[in-house]
N, C-alpha and C positions, 0 to 999 in steps of 0.2 A: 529056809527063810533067814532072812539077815536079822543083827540086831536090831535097826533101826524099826524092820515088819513087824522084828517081837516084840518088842516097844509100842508099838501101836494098837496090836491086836490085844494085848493085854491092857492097855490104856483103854481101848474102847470100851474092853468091857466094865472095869471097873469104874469109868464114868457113868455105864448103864446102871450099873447098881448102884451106885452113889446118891444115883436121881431118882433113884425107886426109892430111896428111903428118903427124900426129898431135899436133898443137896441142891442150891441155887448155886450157880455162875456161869459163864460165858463157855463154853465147850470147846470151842476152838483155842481160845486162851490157855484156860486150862492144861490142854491137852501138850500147845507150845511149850508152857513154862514147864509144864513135867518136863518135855524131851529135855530143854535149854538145862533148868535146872540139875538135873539128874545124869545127865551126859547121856542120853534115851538110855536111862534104867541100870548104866553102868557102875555109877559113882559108889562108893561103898556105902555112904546115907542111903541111899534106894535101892543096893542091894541085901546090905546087913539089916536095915532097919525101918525099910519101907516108906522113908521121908522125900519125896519125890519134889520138892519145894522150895527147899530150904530153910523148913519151918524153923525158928529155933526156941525153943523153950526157955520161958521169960520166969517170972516171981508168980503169976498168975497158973500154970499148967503143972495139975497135980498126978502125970504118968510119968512114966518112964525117959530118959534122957544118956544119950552119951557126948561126952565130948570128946572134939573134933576139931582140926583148925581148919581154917577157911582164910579167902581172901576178901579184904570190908575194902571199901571205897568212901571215902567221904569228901568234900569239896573245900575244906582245910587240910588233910593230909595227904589226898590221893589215894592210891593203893597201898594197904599192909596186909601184911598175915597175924593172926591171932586165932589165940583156942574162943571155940563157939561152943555152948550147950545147944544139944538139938533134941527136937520131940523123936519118940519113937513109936513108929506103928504096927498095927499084928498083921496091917492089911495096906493094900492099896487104897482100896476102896475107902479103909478106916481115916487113911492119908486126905483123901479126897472130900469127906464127911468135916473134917476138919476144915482144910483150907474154906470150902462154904462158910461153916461157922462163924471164922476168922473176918472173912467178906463181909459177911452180914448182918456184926455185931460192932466191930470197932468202928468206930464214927469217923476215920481217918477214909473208910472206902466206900459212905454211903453215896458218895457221886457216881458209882460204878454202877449201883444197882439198875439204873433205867435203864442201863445199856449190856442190858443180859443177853441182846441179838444182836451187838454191835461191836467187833472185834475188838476195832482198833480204838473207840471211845472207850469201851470198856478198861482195854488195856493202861489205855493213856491217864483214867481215873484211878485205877491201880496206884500209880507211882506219885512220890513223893512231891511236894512243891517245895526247890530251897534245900533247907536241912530237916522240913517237917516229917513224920509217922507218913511212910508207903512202902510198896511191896521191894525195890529195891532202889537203891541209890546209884548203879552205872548210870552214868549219863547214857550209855549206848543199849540199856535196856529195850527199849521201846524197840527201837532196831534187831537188834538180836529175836527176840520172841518172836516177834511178826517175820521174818526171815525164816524162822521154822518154821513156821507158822504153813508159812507158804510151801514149805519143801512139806510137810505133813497133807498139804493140800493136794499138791503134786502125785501125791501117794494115794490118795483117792477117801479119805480118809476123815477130813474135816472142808469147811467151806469157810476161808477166811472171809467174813461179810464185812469189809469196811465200805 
């Protein structure tokens, strides 16, 4: 089995569980931005520390955190590199429990909620307006996700429903 299979089989499952302990969001989405984010389960956030996301631990999250540099985008500077704090998880699935949370509680994504069977709306409510609070700032997000999106599709695996 390749990476990308093991990636997937372990993603399904842990979205199974996620949902059994009643985690809301879009599945296919989900399942994208892990591969996108995580480099399918590679990156050392998702292998050392089960953050599959890019969660990063703000003033508000009172677990565990390592820092990290990362590459930020913003629409006055472009691309840079800087050190990130990030959340850390025991689990996947604990990964997963979170990102819901996150979804279903900052006011910044409650546009996204109707569209819990709707890939690419989903998605698109995800992301920022401008310089405003959303899930990331590439311009070429949207693109990217949904481009896995499909290749995860391809794999038999999810049903991109746009």
């Amino acid at each position: 089995m390749d990476t990308k299979q093991k990636f997937c089989e372990r993603m399904k499952e842990a979205i199974y569980w996620a949902k059994v302990r009643g985690a809301r969001f879009n599945d296919a989405v989900a399942f994208a931005q892990g591969a996108l984010e995580s480099k399918w389960g590679q990156s050392t956030l998702a292998k050392q520390y089960n953050n599959l996301f890019g969660i990063k631990a703000g003033s508000t999250w009172k677990g565990t955190t390592v820092e990290l540099p990362t590459w930020e985008y913003t629409s006055a500077k472009g691309w840079y590199y800087a050190p990130a704090k990030w959340r850390v998880y025991r689990s996947w699935q604990e990964c997963l429990l979170d990102y819901s949370n996150i979804i279903n509680t900052l006011p910044w994504y409650k546009d996204a909620l109707p569209y819990l069977n709707n890939a690419d709306k989903f998605l698109k409510a995800l992301l920022p307006a401008y310089d405003e609070p959303g899930w990331a700032y590439d311009p070429n997000y949207f693109d990217s996700v949904k481009n896995v999106g499909k290749e995860i599709e391809k794999m038999g695996y999810i049903k991109w429903d746009a």
